[in-house]
TORVOFI-800485 format. One line per field, with one value per residue (C-alpha): y, z, x; residue number from 1; chain. Coordinates in steps of 0.05 Angstrom, whole numbers, m for minus. Example, Ala and Ser with C-alpha at 12.3 -4.5 7.8 and 13.67 -1.06 7.14 Angstrom:
v = (m90|m21)
w = (156|143)
u = (246|273)
seq = (1|2)
mol = (A|A)
***
This chain:
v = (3000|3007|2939|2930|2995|2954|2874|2904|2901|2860|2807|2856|2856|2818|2811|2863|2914|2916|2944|3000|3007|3027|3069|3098|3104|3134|3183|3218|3218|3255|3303|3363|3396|3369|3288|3269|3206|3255|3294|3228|3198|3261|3238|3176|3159|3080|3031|3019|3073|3123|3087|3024|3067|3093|3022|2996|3043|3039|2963|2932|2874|2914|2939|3000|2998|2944|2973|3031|3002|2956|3016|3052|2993|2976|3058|3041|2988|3030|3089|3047|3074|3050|3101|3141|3162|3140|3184|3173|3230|3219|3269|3288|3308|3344|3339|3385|3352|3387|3334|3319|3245|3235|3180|3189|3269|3307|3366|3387|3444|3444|3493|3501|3542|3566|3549|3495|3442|3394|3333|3274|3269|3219|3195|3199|3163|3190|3169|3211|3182|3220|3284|3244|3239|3177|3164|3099|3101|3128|3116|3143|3170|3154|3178|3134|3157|3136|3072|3045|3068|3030|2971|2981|2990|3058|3065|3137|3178|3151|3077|3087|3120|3063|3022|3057|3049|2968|2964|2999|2934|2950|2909|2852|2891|2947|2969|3040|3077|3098|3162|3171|3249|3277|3334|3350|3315|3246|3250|3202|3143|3100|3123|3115|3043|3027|3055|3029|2959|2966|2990|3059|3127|3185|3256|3312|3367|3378|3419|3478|3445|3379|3368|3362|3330|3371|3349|3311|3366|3386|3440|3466|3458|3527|3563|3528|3535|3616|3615|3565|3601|3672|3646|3592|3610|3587|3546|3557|3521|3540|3494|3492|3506|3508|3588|3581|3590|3595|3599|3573|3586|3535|3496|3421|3375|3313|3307|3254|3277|3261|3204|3174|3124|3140|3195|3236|3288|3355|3417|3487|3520|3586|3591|3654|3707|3684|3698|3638|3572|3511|3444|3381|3311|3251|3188|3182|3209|3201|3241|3313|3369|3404|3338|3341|3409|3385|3330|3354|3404|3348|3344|3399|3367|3364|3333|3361|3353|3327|3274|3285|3254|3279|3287|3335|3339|3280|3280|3228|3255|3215|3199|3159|3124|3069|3063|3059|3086|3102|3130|3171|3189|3255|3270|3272|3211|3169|3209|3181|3122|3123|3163|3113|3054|3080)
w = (5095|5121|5120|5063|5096|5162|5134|5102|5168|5217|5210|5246|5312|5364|5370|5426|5399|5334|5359|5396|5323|5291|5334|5340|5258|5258|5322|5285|5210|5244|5287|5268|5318|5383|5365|5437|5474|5531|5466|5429|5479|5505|5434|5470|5522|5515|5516|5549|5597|5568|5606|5574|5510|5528|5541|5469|5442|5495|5515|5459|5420|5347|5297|5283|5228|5186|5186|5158|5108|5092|5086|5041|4993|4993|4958|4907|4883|4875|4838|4794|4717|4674|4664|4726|4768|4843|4900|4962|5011|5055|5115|5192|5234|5313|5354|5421|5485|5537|5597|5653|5644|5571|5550|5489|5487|5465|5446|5375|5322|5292|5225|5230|5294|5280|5351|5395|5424|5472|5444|5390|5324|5266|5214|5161|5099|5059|4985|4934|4872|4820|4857|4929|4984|5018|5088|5089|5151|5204|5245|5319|5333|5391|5416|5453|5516|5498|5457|5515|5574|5529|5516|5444|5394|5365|5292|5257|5217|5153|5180|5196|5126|5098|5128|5100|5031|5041|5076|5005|4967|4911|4899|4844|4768|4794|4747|4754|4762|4844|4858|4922|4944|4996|5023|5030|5089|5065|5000|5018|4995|5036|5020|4949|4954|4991|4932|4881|4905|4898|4831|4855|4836|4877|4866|4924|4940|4948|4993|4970|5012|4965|4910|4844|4802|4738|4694|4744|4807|4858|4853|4911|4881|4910|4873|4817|4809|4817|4762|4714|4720|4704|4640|4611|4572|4620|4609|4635|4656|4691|4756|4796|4864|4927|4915|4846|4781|4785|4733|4744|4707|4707|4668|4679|4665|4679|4740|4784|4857|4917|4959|4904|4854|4804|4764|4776|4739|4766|4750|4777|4790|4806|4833|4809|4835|4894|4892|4920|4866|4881|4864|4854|4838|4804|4790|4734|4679|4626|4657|4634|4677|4681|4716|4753|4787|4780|4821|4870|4890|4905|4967|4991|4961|5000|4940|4907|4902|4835|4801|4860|4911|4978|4961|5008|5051|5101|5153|5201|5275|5321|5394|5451|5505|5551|5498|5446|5382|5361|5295|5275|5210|5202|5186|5112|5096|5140|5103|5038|5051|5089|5027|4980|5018|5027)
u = (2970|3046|3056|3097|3146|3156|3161|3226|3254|3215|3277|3324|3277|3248|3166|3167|3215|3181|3121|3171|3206|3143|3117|3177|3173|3104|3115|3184|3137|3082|3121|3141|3180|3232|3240|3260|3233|3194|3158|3152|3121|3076|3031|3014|2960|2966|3027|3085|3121|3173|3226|3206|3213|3273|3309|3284|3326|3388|3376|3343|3388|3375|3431|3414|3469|3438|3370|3396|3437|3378|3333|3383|3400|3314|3309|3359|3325|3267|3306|3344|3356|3408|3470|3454|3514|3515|3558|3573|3587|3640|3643|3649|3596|3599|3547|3548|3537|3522|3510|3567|3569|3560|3608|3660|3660|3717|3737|3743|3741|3672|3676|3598|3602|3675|3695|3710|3654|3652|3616|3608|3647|3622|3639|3572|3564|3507|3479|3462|3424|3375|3381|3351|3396|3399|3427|3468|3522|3550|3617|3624|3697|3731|3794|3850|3823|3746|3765|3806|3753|3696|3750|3744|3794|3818|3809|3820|3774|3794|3795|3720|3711|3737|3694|3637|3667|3679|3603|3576|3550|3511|3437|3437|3427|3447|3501|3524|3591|3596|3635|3663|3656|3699|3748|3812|3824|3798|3829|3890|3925|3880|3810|3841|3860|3793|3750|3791|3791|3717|3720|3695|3724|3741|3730|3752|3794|3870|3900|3948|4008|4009|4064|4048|4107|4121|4177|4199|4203|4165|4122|4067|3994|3985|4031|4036|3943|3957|4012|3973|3903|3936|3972|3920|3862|3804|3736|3679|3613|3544|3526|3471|3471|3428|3431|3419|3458|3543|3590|3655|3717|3765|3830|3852|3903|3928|3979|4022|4013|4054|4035|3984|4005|3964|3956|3896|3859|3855|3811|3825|3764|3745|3675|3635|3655|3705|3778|3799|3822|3791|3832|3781|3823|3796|3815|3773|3809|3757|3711|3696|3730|3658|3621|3677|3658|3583|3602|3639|3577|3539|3578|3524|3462|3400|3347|3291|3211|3206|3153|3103|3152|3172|3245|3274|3334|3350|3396|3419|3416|3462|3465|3500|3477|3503|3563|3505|3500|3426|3405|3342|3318|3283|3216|3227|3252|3202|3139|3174|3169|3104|3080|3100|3091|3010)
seq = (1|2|3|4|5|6|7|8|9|10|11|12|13|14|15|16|17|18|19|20|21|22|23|24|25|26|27|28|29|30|31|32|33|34|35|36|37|38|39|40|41|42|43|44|45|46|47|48|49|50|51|52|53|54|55|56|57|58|59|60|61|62|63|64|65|66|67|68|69|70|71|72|73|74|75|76|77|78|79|80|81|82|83|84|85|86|87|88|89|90|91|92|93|94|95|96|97|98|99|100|101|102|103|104|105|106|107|108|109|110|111|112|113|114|115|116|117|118|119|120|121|122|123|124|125|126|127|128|129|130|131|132|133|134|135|136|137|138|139|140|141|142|143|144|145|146|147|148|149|150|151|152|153|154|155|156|157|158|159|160|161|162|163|164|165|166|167|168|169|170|171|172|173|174|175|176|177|178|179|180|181|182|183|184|185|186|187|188|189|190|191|192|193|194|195|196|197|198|199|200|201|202|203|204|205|206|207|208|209|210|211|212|213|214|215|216|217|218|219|220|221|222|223|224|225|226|227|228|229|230|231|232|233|234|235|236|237|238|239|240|241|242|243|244|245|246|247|248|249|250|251|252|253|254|255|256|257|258|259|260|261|262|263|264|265|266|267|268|269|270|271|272|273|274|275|276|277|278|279|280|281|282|283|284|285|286|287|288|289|290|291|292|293|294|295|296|297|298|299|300|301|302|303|304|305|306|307|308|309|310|311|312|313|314|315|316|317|318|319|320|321|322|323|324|325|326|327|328|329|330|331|332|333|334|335|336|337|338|339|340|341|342)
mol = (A|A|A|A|A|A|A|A|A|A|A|A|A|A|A|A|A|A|A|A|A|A|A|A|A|A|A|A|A|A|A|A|A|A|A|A|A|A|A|A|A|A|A|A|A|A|A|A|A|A|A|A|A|A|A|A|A|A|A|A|A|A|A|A|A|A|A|A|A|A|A|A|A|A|A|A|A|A|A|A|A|A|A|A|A|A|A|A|A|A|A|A|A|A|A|A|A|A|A|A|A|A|A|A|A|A|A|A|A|A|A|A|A|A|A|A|A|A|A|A|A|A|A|A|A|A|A|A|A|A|A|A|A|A|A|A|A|A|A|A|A|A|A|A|A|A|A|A|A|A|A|A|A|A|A|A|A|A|A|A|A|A|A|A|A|A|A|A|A|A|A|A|A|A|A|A|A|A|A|A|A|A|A|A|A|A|A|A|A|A|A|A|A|A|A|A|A|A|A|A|A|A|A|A|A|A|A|A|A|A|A|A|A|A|A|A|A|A|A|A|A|A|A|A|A|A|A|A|A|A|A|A|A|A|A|A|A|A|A|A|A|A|A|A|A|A|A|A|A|A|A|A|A|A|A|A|A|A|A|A|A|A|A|A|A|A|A|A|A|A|A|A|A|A|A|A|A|A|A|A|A|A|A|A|A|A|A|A|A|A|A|A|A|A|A|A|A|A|A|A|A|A|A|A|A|A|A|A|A|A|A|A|A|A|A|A|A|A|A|A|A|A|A|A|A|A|A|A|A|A|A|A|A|A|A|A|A|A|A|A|A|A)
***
């Protein structure tokens, strides 16, 4: 009955870790709470041992990159409809590790928790399309220290989100605009030159300590967003959120920023009722200030149940072993397929 889920990938395996793959698949689909190999394997009273288990996914000769991409690209396919925006999320991830001998652990900031961890930082890359959210990539960070104890090369945050970007090839027919959704942080002249050399657009925040050029000076976006929102007459638009209804008041125009060639369109947004001004660039300047906001809350998507399909959130859970890096999907996404595939 699942056949037609698992011949998608059988190329990407050997005979023997195939059979662990699918298990694997069916186990994480049908389990509902801790997705660890012990509870995994505590559902089974035939096959191989949990160590041998264990070393499929540590050991095993599989890239666990491509079979996600593959798996990602295969949905697409399936959702396709003319005119239909695609996004892709661009973001960080930290993952607390709590063991004394976990390789590539550092310590860093994680705005979740508000406080400092000791653990994993990625790099995700996550698709959005039709309101279903897709995971497509993830990047492992590692620090000079890491990169040069695991003889690897160091590569920053926004070198491993722009390989994300470059690994983003669309399926054949599969003509829509991409939009490439990110923070302040990764909006920079070199996530800007990766998506347009792809022919992809960018929409994210700006921080308040950027300089707009206006008339020819410079001017601090901060300042200048408080003194422009108090004097212009303001828009405003409804978006949908994860809470529900928000309306947003906002004003835009069209600006050459420090540090980025072109010029980019920016909308000053104030969400609801917040206090705070919001800055969203884009580098699409025919696009309407108010998908512009739309867009950029997309960033905190997690899908809806619509048309009798499991659509809900997916998330990509991350670990590292023997200088490893294994990927899971959740629950969701594998009874989505399973679903459909059935």
């Amino acid at each position: 009955m699942l056949d037609s889920f698992f011949n998608l990938l059988r190329n990407y395996f050997n005979v023997r870790s195939f059979e662990h793959f699918k298990v694997f698949c069916a186990l994480m689909a049908l389990s509902s709470d801790s997705k660890t190999v012990s509870r995994l394997s505590s559902f089974l009273a035939f096959g191989p041992s949990r160590g041998k288990r264990n070393d499929f996914l540590i050991q095993s000769p599989w890239d666990e990159q491509q079979v996600l991409k593959h798996t990602a690209m295969d949905q697409l396919r399936d959702l396709y409809r003319p005119g239909e925006p695609l996004f892709l999320i661009i973001d960080d991830s930290k993952k607390a590790k709590r063991g004394k001998h976990v390789e590539a652990v550092l310590k860093v900031f994680d705005p979740a928790a508000k406080r400092f961890i000791t653990g994993h930082q990625f790099v995700t890359g996550t698709l959005y399309y039709r309101g279903i959210t897709i995971p497509f990539a993830l990047r492992l960070y590692l620090n000079r220290k890491s990169a040069k104890a695991l003889k690897q090369g160091f590569k920053r945050l926004t070198a491993l989100a722009v390989e994300i970007i470059e690994a983003l090839q669309l399926p054949e027919a599969f003509k829509a605009k991409v939009y490439v959704l990110v923070d302040s942080y990764y909006f920079n002249q070199t996530i800007l030159k990766a998506a347009k050399a792809k022919g992809f657009f960018v929409i994210g925040a700006l921080k308040k300590n950027r300089n707009l050029l206006i008339r020819g000076r410079k001017c601090k976006l901060g300042i200048y967003m408080h003194n422009l929102f108090k004097r212009e007459t303001k828009q405003s638009t409804t978006v949908q959120t994860q809470k529900g209804k928000r309306r947003d008041h906002y004003v835009w125009n069209t600006y050459t920023v420090s540090r980025v060639p072109d010029p980019l369109k920016v909308v000053f947004s104030k969400r609801g009722k917040q206090r705070n001004l919001l800055a969203i660039a884009c580098t699409d300047l025919k696009l309407s200030a108010s998908s512009i906001i739309l867009y950029y809350t997309f960033r905190w998507s997690i899908g809806a149940s619509r048309g009798g399909r499991i659509n809900q959130s997916v998330r990509v859970r991350p670990e590292l072993r023997n200088q490893r890096l294994l990927m899971r999907l959740d629950s969701e996404y594998c009874l989505r397929r399973f679903f459909r595939a059935a």
